[in-house]
DOLO-542686 format. One record per residue (C-alpha): x, y negated, z negated; residue in three letters. Coordinates in steps of 0.1 Angstrom, whole numbers. Each point is the difference from the previous one (the first is absolute). Example, Ala and Ser with C-alpha at 12.3 -4.5 7.8 and 13.67 -1.06 7.14 Angstrom:
residues 2
PT      xx      yy      zz   residu
PT     123      45     -78      ala
PT      14     -34       7      ser
//
This chain:
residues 645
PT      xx      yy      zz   residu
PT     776    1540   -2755      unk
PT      18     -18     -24      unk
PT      27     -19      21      unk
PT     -34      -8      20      unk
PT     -17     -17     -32      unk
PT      33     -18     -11      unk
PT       0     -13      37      unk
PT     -34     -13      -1      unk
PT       5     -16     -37      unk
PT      32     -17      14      unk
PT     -19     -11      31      unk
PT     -28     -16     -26      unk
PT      24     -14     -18      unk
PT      18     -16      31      unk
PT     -35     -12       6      unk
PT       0     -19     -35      unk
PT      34     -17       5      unk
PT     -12     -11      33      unk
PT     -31     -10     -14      unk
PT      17     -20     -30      unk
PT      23     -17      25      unk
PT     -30     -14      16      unk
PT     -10     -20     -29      unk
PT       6     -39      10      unk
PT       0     -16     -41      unk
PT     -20      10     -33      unk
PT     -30     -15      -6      unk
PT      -3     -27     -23      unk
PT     -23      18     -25      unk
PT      27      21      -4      unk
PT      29     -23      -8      unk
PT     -22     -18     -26      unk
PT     -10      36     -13      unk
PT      38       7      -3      unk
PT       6     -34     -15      unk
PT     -24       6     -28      unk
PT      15      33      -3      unk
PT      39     -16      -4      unk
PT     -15     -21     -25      unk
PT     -16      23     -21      unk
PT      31      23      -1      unk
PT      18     -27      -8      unk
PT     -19      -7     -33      unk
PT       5      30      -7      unk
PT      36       3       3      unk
PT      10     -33     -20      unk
PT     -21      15     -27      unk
PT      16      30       0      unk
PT      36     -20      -1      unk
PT     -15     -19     -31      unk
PT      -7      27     -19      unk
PT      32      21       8      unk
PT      13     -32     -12      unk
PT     -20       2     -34      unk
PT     -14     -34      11      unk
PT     -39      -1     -24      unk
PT     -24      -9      24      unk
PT     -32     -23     -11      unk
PT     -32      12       0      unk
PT       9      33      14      unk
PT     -35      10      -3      unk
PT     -12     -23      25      unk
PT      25      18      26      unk
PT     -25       5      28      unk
PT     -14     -41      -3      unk
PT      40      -7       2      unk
PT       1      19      33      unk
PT     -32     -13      15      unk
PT       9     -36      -7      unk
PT      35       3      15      unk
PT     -18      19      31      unk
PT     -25     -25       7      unk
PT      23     -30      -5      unk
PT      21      18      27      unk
PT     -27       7      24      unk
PT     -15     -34       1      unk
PT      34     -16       9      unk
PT       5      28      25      unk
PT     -33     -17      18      unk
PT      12     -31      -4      unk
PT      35       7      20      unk
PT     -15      24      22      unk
PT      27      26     -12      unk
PT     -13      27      20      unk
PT      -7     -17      34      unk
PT      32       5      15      unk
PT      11      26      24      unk
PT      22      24     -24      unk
PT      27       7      29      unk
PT       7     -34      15      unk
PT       2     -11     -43      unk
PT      29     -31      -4      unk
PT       8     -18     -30      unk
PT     -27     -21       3      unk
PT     -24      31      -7      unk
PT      26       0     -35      unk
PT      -8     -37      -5      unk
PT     -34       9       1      unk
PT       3      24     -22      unk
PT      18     -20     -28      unk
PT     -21     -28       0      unk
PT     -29      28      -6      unk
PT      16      13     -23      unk
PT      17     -35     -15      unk
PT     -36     -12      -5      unk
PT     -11      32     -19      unk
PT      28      -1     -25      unk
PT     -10     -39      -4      unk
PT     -40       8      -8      unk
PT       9      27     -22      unk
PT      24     -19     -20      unk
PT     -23     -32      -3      unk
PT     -30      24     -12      unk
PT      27      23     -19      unk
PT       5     -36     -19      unk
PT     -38      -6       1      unk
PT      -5      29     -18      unk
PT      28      -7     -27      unk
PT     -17     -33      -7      unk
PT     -35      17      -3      unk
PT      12      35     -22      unk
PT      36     -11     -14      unk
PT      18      26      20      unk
PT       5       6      38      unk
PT     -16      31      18      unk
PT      29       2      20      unk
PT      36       3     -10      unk
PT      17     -25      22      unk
PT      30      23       9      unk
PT     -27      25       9      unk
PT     -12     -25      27      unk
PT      35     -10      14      unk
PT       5      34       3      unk
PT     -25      12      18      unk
PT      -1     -30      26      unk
PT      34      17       8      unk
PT      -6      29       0      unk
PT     -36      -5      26      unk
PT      17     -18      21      unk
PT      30      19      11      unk
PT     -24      27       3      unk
PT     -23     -23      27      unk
PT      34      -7      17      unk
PT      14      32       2      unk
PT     -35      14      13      unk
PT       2     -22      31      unk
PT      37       4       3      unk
PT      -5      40       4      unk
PT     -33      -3      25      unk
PT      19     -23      16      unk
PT      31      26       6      unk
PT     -24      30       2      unk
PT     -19     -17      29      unk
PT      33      -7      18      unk
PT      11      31      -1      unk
PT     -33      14      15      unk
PT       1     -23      23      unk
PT      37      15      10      unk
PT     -15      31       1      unk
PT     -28      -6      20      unk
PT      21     -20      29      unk
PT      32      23      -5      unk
PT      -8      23      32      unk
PT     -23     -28      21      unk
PT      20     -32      -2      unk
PT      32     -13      14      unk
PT      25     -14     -29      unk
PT      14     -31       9      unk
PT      26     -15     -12      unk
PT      -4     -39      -1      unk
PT      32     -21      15      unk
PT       6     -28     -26      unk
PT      -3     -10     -39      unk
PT     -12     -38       1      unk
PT     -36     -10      -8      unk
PT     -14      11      30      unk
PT      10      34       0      unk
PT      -7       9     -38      unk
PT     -37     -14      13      unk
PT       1      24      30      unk
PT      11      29     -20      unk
PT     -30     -12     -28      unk
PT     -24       5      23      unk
PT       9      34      11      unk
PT      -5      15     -31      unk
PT     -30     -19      -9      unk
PT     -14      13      32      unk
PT      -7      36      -4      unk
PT     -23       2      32      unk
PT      28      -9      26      unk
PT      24      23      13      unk
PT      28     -11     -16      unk
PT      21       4     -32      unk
PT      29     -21     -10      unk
PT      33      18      -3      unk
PT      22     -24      -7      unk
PT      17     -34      10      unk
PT      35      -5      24      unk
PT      18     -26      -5      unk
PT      32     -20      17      unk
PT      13      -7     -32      unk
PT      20      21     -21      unk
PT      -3     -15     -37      unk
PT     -33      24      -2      unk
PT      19      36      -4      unk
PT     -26      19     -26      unk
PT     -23     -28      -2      unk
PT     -38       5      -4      unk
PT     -28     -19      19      unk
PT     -36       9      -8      unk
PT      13      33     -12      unk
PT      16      10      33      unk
PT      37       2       5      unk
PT      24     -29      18      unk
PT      21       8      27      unk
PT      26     -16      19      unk
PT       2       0      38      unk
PT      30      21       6      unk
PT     -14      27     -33      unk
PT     -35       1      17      unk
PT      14      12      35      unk
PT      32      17      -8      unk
PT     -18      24     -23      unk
PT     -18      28      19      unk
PT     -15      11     -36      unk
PT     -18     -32      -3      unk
PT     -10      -5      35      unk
PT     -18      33      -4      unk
PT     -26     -14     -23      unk
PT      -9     -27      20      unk
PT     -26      -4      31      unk
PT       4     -33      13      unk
PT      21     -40      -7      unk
PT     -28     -25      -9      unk
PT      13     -29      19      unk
PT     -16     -34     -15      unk
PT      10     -24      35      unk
PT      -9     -35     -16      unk
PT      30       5     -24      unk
PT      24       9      28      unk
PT      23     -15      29      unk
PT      -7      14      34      unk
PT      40      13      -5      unk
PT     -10      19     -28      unk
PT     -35      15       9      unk
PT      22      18      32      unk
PT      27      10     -29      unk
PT     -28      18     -25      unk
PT     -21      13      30      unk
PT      34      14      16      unk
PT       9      16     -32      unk
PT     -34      16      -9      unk
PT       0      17      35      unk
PT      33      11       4      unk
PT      -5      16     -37      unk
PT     -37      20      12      unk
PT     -21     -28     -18      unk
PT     -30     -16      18      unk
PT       3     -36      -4      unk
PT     -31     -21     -12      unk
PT     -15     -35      -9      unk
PT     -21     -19     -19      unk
PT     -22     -28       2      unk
PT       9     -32     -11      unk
PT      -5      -4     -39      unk
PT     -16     -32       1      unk
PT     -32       5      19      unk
PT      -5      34     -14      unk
PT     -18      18     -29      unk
PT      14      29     -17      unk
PT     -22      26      15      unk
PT       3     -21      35      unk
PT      40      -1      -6      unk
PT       4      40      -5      unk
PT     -31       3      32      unk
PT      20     -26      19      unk
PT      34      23       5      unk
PT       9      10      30      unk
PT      25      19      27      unk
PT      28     -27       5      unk
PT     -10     -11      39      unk
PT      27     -11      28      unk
PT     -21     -33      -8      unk
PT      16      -9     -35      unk
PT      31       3      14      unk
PT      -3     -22      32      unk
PT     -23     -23     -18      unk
PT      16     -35      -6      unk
PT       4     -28     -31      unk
PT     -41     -14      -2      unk
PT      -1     -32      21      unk
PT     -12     -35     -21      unk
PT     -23     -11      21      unk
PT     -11     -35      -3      unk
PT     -41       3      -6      unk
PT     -13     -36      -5      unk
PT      11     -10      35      unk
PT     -14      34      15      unk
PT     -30      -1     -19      unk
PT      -6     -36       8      unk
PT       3      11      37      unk
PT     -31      32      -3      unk
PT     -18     -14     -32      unk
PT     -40      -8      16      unk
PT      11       1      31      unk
PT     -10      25      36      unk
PT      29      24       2      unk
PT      -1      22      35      unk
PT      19      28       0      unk
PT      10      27      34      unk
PT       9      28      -4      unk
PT     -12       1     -39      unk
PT      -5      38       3      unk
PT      36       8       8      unk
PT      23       6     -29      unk
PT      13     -43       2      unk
PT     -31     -10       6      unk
PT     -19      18     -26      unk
PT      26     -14     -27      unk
PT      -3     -33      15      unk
PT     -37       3     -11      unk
PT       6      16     -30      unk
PT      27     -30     -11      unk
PT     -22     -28      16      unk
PT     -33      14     -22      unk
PT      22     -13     -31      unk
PT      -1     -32       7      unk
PT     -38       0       1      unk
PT      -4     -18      36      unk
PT     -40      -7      14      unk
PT       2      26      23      unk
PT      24      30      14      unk
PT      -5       6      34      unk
PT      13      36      13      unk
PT       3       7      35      unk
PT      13      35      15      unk
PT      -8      27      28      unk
PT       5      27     -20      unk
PT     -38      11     -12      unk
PT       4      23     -29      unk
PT      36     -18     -16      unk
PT     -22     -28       0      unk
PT     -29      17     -19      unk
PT      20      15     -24      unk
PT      18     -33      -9      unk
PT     -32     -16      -3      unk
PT     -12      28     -27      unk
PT      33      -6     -23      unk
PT      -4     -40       5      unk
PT     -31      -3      -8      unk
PT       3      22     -31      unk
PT      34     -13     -11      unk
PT     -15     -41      -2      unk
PT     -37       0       1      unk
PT       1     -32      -5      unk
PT      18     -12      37      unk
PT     -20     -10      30      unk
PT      14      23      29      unk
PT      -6       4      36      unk
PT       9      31      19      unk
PT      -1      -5      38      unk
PT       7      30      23      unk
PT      14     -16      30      unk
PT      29       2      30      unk
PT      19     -31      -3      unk
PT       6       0      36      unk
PT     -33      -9       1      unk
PT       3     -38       1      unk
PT     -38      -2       3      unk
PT      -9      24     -32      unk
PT      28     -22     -17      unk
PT     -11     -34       7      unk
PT     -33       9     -16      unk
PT      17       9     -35      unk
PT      19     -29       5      unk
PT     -33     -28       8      unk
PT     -21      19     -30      unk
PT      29      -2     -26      unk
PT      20     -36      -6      unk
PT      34      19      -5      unk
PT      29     -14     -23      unk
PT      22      26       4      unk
PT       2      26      30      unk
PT      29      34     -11      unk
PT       5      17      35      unk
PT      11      35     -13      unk
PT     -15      20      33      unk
PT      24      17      23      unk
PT       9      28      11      unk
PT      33      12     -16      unk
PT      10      34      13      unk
PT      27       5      20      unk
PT       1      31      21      unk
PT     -38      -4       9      unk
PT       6     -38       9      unk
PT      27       7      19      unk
PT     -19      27      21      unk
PT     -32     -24       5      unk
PT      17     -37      -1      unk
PT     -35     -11      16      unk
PT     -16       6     -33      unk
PT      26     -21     -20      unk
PT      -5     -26      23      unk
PT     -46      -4      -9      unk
PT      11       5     -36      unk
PT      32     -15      -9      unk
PT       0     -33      27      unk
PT     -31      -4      12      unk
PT     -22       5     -38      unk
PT      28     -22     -13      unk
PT      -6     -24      28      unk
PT     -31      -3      -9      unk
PT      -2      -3     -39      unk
PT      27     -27       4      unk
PT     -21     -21      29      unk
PT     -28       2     -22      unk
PT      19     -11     -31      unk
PT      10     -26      21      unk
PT     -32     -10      13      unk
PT     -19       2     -33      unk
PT      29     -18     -21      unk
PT       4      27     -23      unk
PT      25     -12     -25      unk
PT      25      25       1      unk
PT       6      30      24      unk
PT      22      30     -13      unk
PT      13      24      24      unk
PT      14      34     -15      unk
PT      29      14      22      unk
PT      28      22       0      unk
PT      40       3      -2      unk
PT      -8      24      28      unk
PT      -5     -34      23      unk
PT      40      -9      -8      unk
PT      17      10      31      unk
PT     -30      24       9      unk
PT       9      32      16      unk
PT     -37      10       4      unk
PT     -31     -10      13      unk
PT     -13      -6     -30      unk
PT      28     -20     -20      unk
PT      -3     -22      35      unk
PT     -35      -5       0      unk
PT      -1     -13     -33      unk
PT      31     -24       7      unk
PT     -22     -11      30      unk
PT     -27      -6     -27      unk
PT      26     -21     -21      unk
PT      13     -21      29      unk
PT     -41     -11      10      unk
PT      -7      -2     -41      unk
PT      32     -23       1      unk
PT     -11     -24      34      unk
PT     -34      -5     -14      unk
PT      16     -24     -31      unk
PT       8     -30      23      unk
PT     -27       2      27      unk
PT     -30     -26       1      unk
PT     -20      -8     -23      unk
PT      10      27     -26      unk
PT      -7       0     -34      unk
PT       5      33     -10      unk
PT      37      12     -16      unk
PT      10      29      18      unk
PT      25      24     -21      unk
PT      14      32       9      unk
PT      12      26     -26      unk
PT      23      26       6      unk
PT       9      34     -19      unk
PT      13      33       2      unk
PT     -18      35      -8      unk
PT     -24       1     -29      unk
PT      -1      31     -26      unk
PT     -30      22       6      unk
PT     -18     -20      31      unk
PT     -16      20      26      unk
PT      24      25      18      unk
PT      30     -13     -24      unk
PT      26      28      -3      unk
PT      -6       3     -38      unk
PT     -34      20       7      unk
PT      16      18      29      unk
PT      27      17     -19      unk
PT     -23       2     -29      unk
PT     -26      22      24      unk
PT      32      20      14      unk
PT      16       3     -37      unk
PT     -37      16      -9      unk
PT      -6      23      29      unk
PT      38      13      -9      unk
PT      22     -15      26      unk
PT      21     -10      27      unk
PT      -2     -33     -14      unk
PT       7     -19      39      unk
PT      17     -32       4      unk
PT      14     -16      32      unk
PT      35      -5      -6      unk
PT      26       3     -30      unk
PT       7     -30       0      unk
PT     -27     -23       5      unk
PT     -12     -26     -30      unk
PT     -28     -22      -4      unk
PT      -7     -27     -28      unk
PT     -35       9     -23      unk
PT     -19     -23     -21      unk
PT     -35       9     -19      unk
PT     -31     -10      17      unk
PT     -10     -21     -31      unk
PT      35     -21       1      unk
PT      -3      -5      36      unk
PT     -29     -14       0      unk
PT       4     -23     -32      unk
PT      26     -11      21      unk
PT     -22      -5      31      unk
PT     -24     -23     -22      unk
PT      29     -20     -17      unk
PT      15     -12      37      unk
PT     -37      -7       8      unk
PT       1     -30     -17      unk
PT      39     -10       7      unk
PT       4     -23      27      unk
PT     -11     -26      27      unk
PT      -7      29      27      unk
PT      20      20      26      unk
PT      22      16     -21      unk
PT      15      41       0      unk
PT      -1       7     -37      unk
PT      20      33      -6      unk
PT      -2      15     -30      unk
PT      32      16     -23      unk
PT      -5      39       4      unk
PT      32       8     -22      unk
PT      26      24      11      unk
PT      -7      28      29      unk
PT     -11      36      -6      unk
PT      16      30      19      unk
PT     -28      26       9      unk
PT      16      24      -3      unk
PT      11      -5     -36      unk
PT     -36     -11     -11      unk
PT     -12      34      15      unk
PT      29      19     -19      unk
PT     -16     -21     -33      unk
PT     -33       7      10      unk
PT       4      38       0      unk
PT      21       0     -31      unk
PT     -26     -17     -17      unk
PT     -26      26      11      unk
PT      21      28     -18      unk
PT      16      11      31      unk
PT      36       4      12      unk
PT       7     -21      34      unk
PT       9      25      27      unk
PT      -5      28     -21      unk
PT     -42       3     -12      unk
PT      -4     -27      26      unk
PT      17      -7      33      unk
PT       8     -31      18      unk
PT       3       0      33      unk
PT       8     -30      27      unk
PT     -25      -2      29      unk
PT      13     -30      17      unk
PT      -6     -41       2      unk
PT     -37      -1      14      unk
PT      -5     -23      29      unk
PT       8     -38      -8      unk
PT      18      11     -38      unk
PT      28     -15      -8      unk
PT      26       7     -24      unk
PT      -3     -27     -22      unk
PT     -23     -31      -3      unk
PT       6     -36      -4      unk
PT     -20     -32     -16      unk
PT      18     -25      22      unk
PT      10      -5      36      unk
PT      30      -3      15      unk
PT      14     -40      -7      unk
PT     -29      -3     -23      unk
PT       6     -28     -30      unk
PT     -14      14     -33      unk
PT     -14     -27     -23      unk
PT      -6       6     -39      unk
PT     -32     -13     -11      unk
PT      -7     -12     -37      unk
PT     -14      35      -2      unk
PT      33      31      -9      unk
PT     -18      26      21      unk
PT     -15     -23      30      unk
PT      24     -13      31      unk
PT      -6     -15      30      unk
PT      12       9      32      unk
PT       8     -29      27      unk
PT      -8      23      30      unk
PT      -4     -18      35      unk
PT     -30     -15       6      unk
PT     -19      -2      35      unk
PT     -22     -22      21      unk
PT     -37      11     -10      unk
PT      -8      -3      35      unk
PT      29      26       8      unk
PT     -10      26     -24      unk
PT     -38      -5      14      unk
PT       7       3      36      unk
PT      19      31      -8      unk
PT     -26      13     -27      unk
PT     -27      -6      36      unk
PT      21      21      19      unk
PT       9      28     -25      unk
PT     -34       6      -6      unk
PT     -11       2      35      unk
PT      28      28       5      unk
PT     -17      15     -29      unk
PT     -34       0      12      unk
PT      16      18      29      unk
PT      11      22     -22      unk
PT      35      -7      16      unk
PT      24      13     -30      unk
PT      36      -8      23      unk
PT     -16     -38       6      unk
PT     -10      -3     -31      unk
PT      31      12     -17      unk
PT      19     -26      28      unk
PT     -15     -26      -9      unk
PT       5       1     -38      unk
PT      36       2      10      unk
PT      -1     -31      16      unk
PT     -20     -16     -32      unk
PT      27      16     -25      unk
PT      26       0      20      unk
PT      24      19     -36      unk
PT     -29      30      10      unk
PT      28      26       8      unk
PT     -18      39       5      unk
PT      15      25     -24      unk
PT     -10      37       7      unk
PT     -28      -4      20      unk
PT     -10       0      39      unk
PT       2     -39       0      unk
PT      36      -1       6      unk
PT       5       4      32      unk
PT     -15     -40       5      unk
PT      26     -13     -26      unk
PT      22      14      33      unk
PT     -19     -21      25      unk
PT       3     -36     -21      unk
//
């Protein structure tokens, strides 16, 4: 019975501790109660000093006047600097100031009425050492009392988060990581506690930062004793080279340490800076330097002007929109097939700036005579042709279907553009039309070489530009949310070959880059974009797992299935005997590709499509062959007719 009732008294009193831990900050009733308290103790003690002393005190029996005077002189200037308002754990030294000039200002009214007095009764109520000494003596006691909470709330804070938070330990000691690791502890609510900071450089040994320990590099990892405390490397990516983001993330997972970010300092609060951090993603490590892009002319080229945009639900087109909306253009117009993308786009657009016109048109833009319609309604400045369809095993399996979408609906939008002297046509292709292997790297070369003819034929006013670019991060059916699925559901994580490689670029740089070559040029020219240096698959699926908390080949397998029909190893931005021009632009070049006859590509565009309204895939996939003559089938049923030319 007895071990029962110490049981339930411990439980209670777990109860309390939890119950205390809760507590956010003391009221302010309470710190001015305890201020009034300091200072009444403090009277007391400096008179107890002055008569240990043998000091004769004045008017001794007006004792309890002395003490109200000194009080009320102390609480007024308490009101005045708001003493008491502050929060008691997040106190600084400007909560101190406060406090002396409070206290500064009390010591000067008493003296000046201490003299008052003099002047009035020949001798001073209050002994002047009395007064110095109790200014002292009050306030190192208001100091100390906010030093203390200050400490006491830390450390229930510690205890609070000790068995429910990771503790990280933040990589770097510059300004920006002492303000990462200040937000951590001054955010209680987030599941994180600051641990301490690692550092490259090695003058730090037994150095202090916010009252958490410095270690080097080599001591943080090569010390199993250390690493034990620690949940996870705080990786702050705007301080870092690309070089050394792989090194720390490397490290961390080798050592058992998950590996995260945080948000960029500048944009963020403190509670948004702690709520911002995040699992390190395959991303940050791919991403690239930010590209300058050079506004005024781009903004000149949307600002009150029609803007139509195809494809705008896709994952280009939608950030086409997004981009173009900055630039506060008369009207967005955005065209697409696909009924609920389209919705849902329209729902964060118009939500995201109320204040844009927008038009959301749900059409098939091999419809010329649905298209012409948007076209006569809206006087267009700008046309962005982002439709197509981009996947390569289904293309290649129905190369009909490329052929409506990806020549004919680009036929189209450029005749019209044409016809309706829309200022500038852009056309948004793909490295995968560089010595295509597919159907659908072919058709959209075919769409290049018509985009291309249009610039010089009669009567055209309209420039005519091409842009060309590899895979995007995180676009519809990239391998990023692939493997991420397959990393999820536990493995095999599947890729075609070992070693196949593919360049990546964001969404939002490709298509800064697709509105910057917008307005570069006189017309007709292949922009290409700089995508950096290639990425093995294989090794960004090894990173990806890693970076999941796994072990590549061991909690997740990877397993090779095979290049899928029209794959290719590796792709390519140019074509074969292609002249690569810089541009005044680091990250845009222009590719001198062959140009054709316009009547050429349209007698052949006439007969490819009536092959694909027979739904003749071998004709079809003939012709294009003729059209792009560097079309060479890789992997697919197709090349048995690179035999037979």
């Amino acid at each position: 019975m007895k071990k029962l009732l110490d049981g339930l008294r411990a439980l209670n009193e777990g109860d309390n501790l939890l119950k205390i831990t809760r507590v956010r900050y003391i009221p302010r009733w309470m710190v001015l109660f305890f201020d009034i308290g300091f200072v009444f103790f403090s009277i007391l003690i400096s008179y107890y000093f002055l008569t240990k002393l043998n000091v004769k005190l004045n008017y001794s029996n007006l004792l309890p006047l002395k003490i109200f005077i000194i009080i009320l002189a102390n609480i007024a200037f308490m009101f005045v600097f708001r003493t008491y308002a502050g929060i008691i754990r997040h106190s600084t030294f400007f909560d101190f100031f406060k406090i002396l000039l409070s206290s500064g200002c009390s010591l000067l009214t008493l003296i000046s009425f201490n003299y008052f007095f003099y002047l009035v009764k020949g001798k001073p109520l209050f002994l002047y050492p009395n007064l110095f000494l109790f200014f002292f003596v009050s306030v190192s006691f208001m100091f100390f009392f906010r030093m203390l909470t200050k400490r006491f709330f830390n450390l229930l804070i510690d205890f609070r988060r000790a068995s429910t938070t990771m503790n990280l330990a933040v990589v770097g000691i510059d300004d920006t990581s002492v303000s990462v690791g200040r937000a951590i502890m001054h955010n209680p609510n987030y599941p994180y506690r600051l641990g301490g900071f690692v550092t490259n450089r090695t003058d730090s040994k037994r150095a202090v930062l916010l009252g958490h320990d410095i270690y080097g590099k080599r001591e943080f990892f090569g010390d199993s004793k250390i690493l034990r405390d620690f949940d996870a490397l705080l990786i702050i990516k705007e301080i870092m080279s690309k070089s050394e983001l792989e090194e720390w993330m490397n490290l961390a997972l080798d050592h058992g340490l998950k590996v995260l970010k945080a948000p960029s300092i500048g944009k963020m609060r403190n509670e948004d800076l702690v709520g911002g951090i995040r699992n390190l993603q395959i991303e940050d490590l791919l991403n690239r330097r930010p590209i300058k892009i050079e506004s005024p002319d781009v903004k000149r080229r949307h600002f009150k002007k029609n803007v139509l945009i195809t494809g705008g639900a896709g994952s280009i087109g939608s950030e086409i929109v997004r981009q173009v909306s900055e630039f506060n253009p008369s009207l967005i117009v955005v065209l697409d097939q696909a009924e609920s993308p389209l919705y849902e786009l329209e729902l964060e657009l118009l939500e995201k700036f109320p204040e844009q016109k927008f038009k959301f048109v749900l059409a098939d833009i091999s419809n010329s005579y649905r298209l012409e319609k948007i076209f006569e309604e809206h006087d267009f400045s700008m046309v962005y042709h982002a439709a197509a369809y981009k996947h390569v095993p289904l293309i290649e399996d129905n190369p009909h279907e490329a052929v409506f979408v990806n020549i004919l609906g680009t036929k189209n939008i450029a005749l019209l553009s044409k016809k309706y002297k829309i200022n500038r046509f852009v056309m948004v292709s793909t490295d995968k039309a560089v010595n295509p292997t597919n159907v659908m790297g072919a058709s959209k070369r075919a769409a290049e070489l018509f985009v291309q003819s249009l610039q010089n034929t009669e009567g055209n006013t309209t420039k005519f530009i091409t842009t060309r670019f590899g895979n995007v991060l995180g676009s519809n059916g990239s391998v990023i949310p692939h493997f991420r699925k397959q990393i999820q559901k536990g493995g095999p994580v599947t890729i075609t070959h070992p070693d196949i490689i593919r360049y990546f670029m964001t969404i939002p740089e490709a298509c800064e880059l697709v509105l910057q070559a917008g307005t570069m040029g006189d017309g007709g020219e292949i922009y290409v974009f700089d995508m950096g240096d290639p990425v093995k698959i294989l090794d960004l699926a090894k990173r990806m797992i890693k970076l999941s908390g796994y072990t590549p080949d061991e909690d997740i397998k990877i397993t090779f299935i095979g290049l899928r029909p029209g794959e290719k190893l590796y792709e390519e931005l140019l074509s074969d005997n292609t002249i690569n021009i810089p541009t005044h632009h680091e990250k845009i070049m222009i590719s001198k590709d062959q140009c054709v006859d316009f009547e050429i590509v349209n007698r052949y565009f006439v007969e490819i499509l009536r092959s694909a309204v027979k739904r003749d895939k071998t004709e079809v996939v003939t012709l294009l062959k003729s059209l792009v003559p560097e079309f060479i089938s890789n992997n697919s049923e197709f090349e048995i007719l690179d035999k037979k030319i």
